[in-house]
C-alpha positions in Angstrom: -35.1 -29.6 -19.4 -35.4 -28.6 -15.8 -37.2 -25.4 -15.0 -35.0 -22.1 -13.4 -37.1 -18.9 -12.2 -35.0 -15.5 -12.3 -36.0 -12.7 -10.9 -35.0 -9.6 -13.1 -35.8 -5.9 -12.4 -38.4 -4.0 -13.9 -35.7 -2.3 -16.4 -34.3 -5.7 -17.9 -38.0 -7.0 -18.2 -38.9 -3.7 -19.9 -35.7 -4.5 -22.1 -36.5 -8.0 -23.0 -40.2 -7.3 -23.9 -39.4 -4.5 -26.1 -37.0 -6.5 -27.5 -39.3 -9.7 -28.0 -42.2 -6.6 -29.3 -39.2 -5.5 -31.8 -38.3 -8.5 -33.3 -41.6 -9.6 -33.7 -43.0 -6.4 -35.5 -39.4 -5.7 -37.6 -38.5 -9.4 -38.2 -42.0 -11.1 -38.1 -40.4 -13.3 -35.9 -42.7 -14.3 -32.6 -39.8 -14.8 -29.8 -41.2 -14.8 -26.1 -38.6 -13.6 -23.5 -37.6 -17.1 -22.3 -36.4 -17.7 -25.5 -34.7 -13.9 -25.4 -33.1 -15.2 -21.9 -32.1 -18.6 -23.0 -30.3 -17.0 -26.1 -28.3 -14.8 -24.2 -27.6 -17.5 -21.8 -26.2 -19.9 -24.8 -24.9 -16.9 -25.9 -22.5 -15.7 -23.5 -21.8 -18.9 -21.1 -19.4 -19.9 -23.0 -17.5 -16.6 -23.2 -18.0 -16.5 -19.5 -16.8 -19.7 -19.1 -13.7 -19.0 -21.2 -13.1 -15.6 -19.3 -13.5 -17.6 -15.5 -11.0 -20.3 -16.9 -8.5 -17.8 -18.2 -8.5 -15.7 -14.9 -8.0 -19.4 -12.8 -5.4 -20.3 -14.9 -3.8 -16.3 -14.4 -4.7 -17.0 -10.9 -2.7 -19.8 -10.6 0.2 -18.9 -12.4 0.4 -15.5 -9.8 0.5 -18.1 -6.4 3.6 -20.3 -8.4 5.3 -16.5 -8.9 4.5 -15.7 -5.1 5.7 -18.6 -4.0 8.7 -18.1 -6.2 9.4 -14.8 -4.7 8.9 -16.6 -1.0 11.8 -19.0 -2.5 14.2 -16.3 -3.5 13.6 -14.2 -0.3 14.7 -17.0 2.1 17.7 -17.6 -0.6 18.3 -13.9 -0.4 17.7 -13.3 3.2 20.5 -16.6 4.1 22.9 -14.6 1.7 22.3 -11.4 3.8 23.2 -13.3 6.8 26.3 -14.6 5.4 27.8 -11.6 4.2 27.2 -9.9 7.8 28.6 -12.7 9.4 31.9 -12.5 6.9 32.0 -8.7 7.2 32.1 -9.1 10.7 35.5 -11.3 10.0 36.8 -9.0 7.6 36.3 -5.4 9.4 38.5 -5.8 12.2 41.2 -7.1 9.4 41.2 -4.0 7.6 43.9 -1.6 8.6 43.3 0.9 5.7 40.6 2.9 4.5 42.4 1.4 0.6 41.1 -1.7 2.4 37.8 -0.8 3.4 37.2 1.1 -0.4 38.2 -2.3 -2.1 36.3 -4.2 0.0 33.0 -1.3 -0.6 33.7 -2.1 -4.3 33.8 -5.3 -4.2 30.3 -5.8 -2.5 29.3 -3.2 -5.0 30.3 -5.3 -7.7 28.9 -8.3 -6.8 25.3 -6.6 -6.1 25.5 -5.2 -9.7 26.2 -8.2 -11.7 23.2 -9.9 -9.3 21.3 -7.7 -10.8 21.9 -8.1 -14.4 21.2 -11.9 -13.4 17.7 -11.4 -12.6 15.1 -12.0 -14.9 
């Protein structure tokens, strides 16, 4: 196995030889502070591995829904620019202000059910 020097502060040394000091008075057990380190290390890599995989795949999954929401702004701002372009047909048409309510309601309507629609 191939050989890795960590610098740790003064506290965490202090930690780890208390702990080594600990074990081996309570538990008999001699266990140097490599062997503390390396125990940790097996310990939680794997949990930190699983945690950095999670938040990738999280990751991810947030750029599809941006890119999503890009989709369905272009889709929304192209039906923006249709219904100005057909109001501006429509308004001059409109004689009556019964005309201009059902045609408020209308818009109304259709913006309501859209949405109900979205997920």
């Amino acid at each position: 196995m191939a050989k890795t020097s960590v610098r740790l502060s003064p506290e965490m040394c202090k930690k780890l030889e208390n702990e080594a000091r600990r074990r081996s008075e309570v538990e008999g057990e001699t266990v140097t502070v490599s062997e503390l380190i390396r125990a940790c290390i097996g310990e939680k890599f794997p949990l930190l591995c699983a945690k950095a995989r999670s938040e990738r795949d999280g990751f991810c999954e947030l750029q599809e829904t941006v890119a999503g929401l890009g989709k369905r702004a272009e889709t929304l701002e192209a039906g923006i620019d249709s219904l100005v372009k057909t109001l501006r047909e429509i308004l001059p048409l409109l004689a009556t202000r019964e005309q201009v309510d059902a045609l408020t309601d209308a818009i109304a309507a259709v913006l309501s059910a859209s949405r109900e629609r979205r997920p």
